[in-house]
N, C-alpha and C positions, 0 to 999 in steps of 0.2 A: 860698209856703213858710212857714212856721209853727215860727218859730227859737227856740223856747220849747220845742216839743214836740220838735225834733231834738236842740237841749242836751241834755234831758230825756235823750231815748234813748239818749245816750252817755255821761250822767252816770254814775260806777263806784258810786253809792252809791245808787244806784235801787233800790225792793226788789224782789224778783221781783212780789208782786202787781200793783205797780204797772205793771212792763214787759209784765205778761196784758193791761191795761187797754191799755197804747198799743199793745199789737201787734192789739188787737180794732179799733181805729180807726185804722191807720196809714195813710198816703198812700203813695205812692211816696218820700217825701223821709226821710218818719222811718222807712219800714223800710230804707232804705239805712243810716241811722244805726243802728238796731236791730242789722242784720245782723251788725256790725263789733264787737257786744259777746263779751267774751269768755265772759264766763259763762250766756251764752243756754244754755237745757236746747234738750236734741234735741224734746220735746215743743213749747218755744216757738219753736223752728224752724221744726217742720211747721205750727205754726198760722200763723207768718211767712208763713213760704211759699205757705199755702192763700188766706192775705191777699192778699198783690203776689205775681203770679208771678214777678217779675224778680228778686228778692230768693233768690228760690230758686238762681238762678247764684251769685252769690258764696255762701251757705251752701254749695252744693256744693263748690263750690273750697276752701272753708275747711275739708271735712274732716268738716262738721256734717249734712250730709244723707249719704245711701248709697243705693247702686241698689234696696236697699229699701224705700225713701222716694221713690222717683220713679218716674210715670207717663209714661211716652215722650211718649205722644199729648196727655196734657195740660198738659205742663212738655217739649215739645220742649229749648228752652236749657239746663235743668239736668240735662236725661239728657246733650246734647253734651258739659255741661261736665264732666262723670263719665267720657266717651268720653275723653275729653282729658286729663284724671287719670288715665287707664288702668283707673279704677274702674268702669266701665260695663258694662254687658252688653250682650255682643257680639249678642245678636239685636237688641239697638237699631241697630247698626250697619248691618246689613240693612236694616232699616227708615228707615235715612235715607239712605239710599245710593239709594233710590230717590223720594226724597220728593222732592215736587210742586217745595219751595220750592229752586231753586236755592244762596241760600244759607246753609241748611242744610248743603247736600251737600259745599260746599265748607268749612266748620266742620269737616265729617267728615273733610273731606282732610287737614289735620292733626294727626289724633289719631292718636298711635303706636298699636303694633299692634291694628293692623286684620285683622280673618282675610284669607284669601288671595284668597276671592272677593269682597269688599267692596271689595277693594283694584283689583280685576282691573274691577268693575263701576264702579268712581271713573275706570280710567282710559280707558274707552270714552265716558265725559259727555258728551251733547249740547253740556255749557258748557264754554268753552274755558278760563273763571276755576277749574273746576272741577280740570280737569284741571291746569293749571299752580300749581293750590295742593298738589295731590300729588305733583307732581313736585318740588316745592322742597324737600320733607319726607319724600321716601320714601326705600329701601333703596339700594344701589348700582343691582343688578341690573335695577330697574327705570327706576331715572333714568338707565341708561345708552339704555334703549329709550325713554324720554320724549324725551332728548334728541334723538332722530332724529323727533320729531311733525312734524307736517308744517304746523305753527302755529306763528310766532316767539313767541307770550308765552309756551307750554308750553316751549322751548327754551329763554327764555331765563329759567324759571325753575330747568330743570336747571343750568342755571352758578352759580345761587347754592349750592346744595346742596355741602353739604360733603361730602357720600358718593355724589357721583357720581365715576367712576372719573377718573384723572386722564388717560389716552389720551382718553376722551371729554371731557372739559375741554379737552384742545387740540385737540382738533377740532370744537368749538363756535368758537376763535378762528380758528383757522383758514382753518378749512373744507374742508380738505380731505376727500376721505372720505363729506361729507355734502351731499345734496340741498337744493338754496334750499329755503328757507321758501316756504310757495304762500298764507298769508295770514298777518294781523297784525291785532289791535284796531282801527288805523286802517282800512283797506280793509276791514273788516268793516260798518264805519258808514258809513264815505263815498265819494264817487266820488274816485278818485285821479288827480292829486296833489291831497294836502290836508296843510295844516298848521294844526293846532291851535292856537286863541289860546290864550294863556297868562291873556289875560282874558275867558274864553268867559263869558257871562253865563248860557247854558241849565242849566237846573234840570236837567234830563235827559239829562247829557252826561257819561261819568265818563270822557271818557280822558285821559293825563295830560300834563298843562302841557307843551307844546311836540311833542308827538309829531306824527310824519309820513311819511306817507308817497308817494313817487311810484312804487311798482310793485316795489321793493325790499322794501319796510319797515323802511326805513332807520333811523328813529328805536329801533326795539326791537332790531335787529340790535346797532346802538351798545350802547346798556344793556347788551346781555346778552354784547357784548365788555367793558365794564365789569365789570359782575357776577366772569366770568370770571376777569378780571384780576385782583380783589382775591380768589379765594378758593383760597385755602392751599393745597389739595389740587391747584390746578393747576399741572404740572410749569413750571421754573424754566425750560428752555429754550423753552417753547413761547410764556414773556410776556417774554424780551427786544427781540425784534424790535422791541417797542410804545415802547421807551426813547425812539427820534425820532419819532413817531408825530406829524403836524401836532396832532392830537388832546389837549389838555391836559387834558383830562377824561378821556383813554384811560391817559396819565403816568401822574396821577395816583394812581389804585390800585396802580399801579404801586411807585409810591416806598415805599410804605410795606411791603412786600413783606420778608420776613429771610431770602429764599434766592439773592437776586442778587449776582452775582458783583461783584467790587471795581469793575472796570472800567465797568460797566451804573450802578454806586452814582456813581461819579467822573462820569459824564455829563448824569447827574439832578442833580447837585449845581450845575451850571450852568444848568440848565433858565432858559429866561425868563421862566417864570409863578411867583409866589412862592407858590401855591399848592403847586403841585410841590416845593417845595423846602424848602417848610415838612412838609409829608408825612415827606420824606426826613430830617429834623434829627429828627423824635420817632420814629424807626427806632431800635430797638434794637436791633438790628444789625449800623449803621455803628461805624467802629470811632474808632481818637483823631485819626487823621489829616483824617478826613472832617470829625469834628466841631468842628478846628481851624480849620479850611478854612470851614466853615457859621457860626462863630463871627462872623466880619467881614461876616456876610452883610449887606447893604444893608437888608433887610425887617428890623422889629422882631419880625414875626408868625413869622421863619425862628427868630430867635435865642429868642425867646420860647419856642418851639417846642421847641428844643433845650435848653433850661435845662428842659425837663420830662419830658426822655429820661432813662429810670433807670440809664444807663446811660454819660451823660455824665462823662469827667473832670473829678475834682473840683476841677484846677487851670482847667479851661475854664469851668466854672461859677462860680467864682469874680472869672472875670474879666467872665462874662454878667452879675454878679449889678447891677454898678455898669451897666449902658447896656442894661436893660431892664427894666420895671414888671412885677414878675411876684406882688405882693400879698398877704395875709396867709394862705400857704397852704403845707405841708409838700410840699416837692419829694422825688420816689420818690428821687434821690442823695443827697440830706439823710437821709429814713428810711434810707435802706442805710447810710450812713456809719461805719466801723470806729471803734471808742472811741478810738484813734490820732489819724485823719483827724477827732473830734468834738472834739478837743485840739486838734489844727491848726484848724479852724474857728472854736473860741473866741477865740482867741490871734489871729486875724487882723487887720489893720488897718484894716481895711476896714470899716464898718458895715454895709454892706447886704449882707454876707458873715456877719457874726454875727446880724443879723436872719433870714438863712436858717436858720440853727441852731437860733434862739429859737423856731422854731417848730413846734421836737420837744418830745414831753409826758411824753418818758423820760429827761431829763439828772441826771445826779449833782446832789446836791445841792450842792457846791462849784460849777461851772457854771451850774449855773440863778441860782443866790446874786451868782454875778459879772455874770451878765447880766443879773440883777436891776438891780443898780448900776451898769447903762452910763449914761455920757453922752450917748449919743445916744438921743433920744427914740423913734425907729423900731425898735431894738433892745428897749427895756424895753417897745414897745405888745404884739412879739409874743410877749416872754415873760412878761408881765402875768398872761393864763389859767392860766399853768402848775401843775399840781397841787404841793400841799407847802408854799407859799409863806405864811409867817407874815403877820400882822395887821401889825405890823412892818415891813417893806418894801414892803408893796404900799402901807398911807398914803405912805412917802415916794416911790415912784412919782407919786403923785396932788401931793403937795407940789411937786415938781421940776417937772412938765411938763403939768401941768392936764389939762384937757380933751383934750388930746393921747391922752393914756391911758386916764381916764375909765372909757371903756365896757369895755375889756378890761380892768380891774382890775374891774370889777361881774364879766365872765363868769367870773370864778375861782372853781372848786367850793368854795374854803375861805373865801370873802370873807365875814368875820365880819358878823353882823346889824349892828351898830353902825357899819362899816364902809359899809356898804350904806344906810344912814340918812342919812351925811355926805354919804353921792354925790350923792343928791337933792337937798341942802338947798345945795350948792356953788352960788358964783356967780361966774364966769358958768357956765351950763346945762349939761351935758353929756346933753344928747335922747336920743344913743343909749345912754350909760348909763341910762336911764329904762328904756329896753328892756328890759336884761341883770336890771336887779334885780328887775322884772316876772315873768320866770320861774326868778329864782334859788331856791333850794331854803330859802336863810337869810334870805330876804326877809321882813322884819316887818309887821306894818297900818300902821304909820306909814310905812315905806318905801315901802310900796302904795298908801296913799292920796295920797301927796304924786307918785307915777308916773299917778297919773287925770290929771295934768295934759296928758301928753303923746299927744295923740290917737292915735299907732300904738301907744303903751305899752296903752292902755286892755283890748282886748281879754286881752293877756296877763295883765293884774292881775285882769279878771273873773273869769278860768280858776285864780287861785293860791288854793289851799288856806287858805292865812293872813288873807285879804280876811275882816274881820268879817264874819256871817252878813246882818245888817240893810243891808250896805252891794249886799250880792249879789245881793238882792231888791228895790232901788232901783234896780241897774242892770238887770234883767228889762223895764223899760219902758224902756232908753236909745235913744236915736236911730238908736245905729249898729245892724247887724244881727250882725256880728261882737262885739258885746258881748254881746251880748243873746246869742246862744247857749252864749258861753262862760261867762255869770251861771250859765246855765241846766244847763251840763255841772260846774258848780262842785260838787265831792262833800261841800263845807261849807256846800249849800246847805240850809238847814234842813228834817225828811224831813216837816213838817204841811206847809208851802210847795210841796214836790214834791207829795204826797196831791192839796193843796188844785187846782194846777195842771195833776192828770191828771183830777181829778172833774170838773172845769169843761170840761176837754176833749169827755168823752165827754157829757156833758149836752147838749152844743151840736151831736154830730153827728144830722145828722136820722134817723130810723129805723135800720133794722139796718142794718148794717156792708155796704157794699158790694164789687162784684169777688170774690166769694168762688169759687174754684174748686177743685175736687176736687182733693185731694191723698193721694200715701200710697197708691195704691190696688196698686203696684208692678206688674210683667208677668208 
């Protein structure tokens, strides 16, 4: 890869001639890069595209190519991807509906509307992946007659389907109603019973870790009682029975379920897998009683869990906030919190209860100002970022508690240039403030240059704007390769250095341009 000439292609200050020049010479690596520009012309698209055909999928996605720009037969992937945007023409769909390549056909099985006989021709497929990628994806009406296939991976792709009907969802779990399955992935391939290693070593083996079968299809039946389980549309009385189910993986999708009754909730909440239980505490759903109850839970992953339900009391999270690690991250009950209960939260005793606060980025500015000036060092790390915050407080942040705070007083969008120069020059080090000032917005060349020191900072400081031009082009030959690209993507990289950079390119490639394939020719 050639991470000089991908910079390049992402660089925002490229001029157009020069992006004619690399998209004449691009590999696969720099027209991925090319692809992802915004200001690419539809003209440098097509030539993109006529370059690497692959590159033509994402232009398609992107909006940048149209079914008038795409030849079926010679850009297969970028007409699918247009089928798939709904942008395509539907006589393509025809045409890959019956196409050689397996899959292809199944690519097509996902793309919404499909005409009726393309739909009807997907679901007859020789391949059974074919049809069960249709069935995951299609109408009611039809995933209700998928579900009846007489193939457990087409069935048990109608369970995942969220518009299959919900009678037929319980009677995939069930079963009643419907005929065994008369094969499966497994007994496709092998003589049964067979169990799957999980560390199969064949190159030529795609079935999935652990599947098995003895004449059942035991392994997909499962899944697709899973599947089942966990989707919405299927009716509430039809997945209680599964509550004792030896099956904790059957539980499972279970708990997290918002249409079970109290009692079905009350018995999962004892479940003896903490998986299950952890399921059940980020239930929005359950109500105060449960989460009272989930509270004392023995797993730190259940209470953890529950401190992340949006829906937990604010008194119970409170008292989660002190006996479990839950990190520098705004909990959905934190964001909900009424101005009221953001008063009570301040005012708490507790620090790891005002640390949950500090790390909302909409507090009055009396609040923010007081949490500014906590005592505790955990509380001012998370309100450190906070937008508003003066030149003023955030140094005595850094005064009071060092390196402690450090890096989250660098992420503050207002943290003055000057400010950002002291952070580096600080000793002892604060590394990960190296980071922050690396891509801050007020980050100066002094603050820049003195962040090369920190090997993970280095890439960010190639990439900033502010980096002296001479220093940019020094680091175009660095070691790392992640420097060396973001030198290169540097839009303050000097534009005779860019010239100079793409002329040496095309100088070096030998003869004309290769992989050139017809493009544009439309159907």
């Amino acid at each position: 890869m050639n991470h000089v000439l991908c910079g390049l292609a992402e660089n925002t200050a490229l001029l157009p001639e020069l992006a004619d020049q690399l998209i004449a010479i691009a590999d696969a690596d720099i027209a991925e890069s090319l692809a992802r520009r915004i200001d690419l012309s539809h003209e440098q698209a097509l030539a993109l595209a006529s370059r690497i055909g692959e590159s033509a999928v994402r232009l398609a996605y992107e909006g940048v190519l149209t079914a008038a720009d795409v030849d079926p037969v010679a850009q297969p992937e970028a007409a699918l991807a247009l089928l798939d945007q709904g942008s395509g023409d539907h006589r393509w769909a025809r045409l890959f509906a019956v196409d050689p390549d397996a899959g292809r056909r199944e690519t097509l099985a996902a793309c919404p509307g499909l005409p009726p006989d393309v739909v009807e021709t997907l679901a007859a497929d020789p391949d059974v992946r074919v049809v069960a990628e249709l069935a995951l994806w299609t109408t009611a009406d039809l995933a209700a007659r998928l579900a009846r296939h007489p193939h457990a991976e087409v069935r048990r792709a109608a369970a995942a389907n969220e518009a299959t009907p919900p009678d037929v969802l319980a009677m995939l779990i069930t079963g009643e109603g419907l005929p065994p399955a008369q094969r499966c992935l497994v007994c496709d391939a092998e003589e049964t019973p067979f169990t799957h290693d999980p560390e199969c070593p064949r190159l030529d083996c795609d079935l999935r870790s652990g599947a098995y079968c003895e004449g059942s299809h035991e392994s997909t039946v499962h899944e697709m009682t899973a599947l089942a389980l966990g989707n919405p549309s299927t009716p509430a009385e039809a997945v209680i029975r599964f509550a004792d189910h030896p099956s904790a993986w059957l539980r499972q999708p279970l708990a997290a379920r918002q249409d079970l009754p109290p009692e079905i909730q009350g018995r999962l909440a004892g479940d003896p897998m903490p998986g299950v239980r952890a399921d059940l505490a980020g239930n929005a759903a359950i109500d105060g009683a449960l989460s009272r109850t989930l509270a004392v839970d023995d797993s730190q992953d259940v209470r953890r869990t529950l401190a992340h339900n949006p829906h937990v009391p604010l008194d119970v999270l409170s008292g989660l906030a002190g006996s479990v690690r839950i990190g520098p991250t705004l909990l959905p009950r934190i964001a909900a919190a009424s101005p009221a209960e953001i008063e009570e939260l301040a005012a708490s005793s507790h620090p790891a209860v005002r640390m949950l606060l500090a790390e909302r980025r909409d507090l009055s500015a009396g609040i923010r100002d007081a949490l500014a000036a906590d005592p505790d060092a955990k509380v001012v790390k998370s309100i450190a970022p906070h937008p508003g915050l003066s030149e003023t407080p955030l140094r005595t942040m850094v005064e009071r508690h060092g390196v402690q705070v450090a890096a989250r007083v660098a992420a503050n969008p207002d943290a003055p240039s000057a400010l950002l120069e002291d952070l580096v020059r600080r000793a002892p080090k604060a590394h990960k403030a190296f980071r922050e000032v690396a891509r801050h917005r007020n980050a100066t060349a002094p603050a820049l240059l003195a962040c090369l020191a920190d090997r993970k900072a280095r890439p960010r400081v190639a990439g900033h704007p502010a980096l002296p031009p001479p220093v940019i082009v020094e680091l175009l030959a660095d070691d790392d390769w992640q420097v060396v690209k973001a030198a290169a993507a540097n839009p303050s990289l000097p534009p005779d250095v860019m010239a100079e950079l793409v002329r040496g390119a095309v100088k070096a490639v030998p003869g004309p341009a290769v992989r050139q394939v017809p493009f544009g020719a439309g159907t």
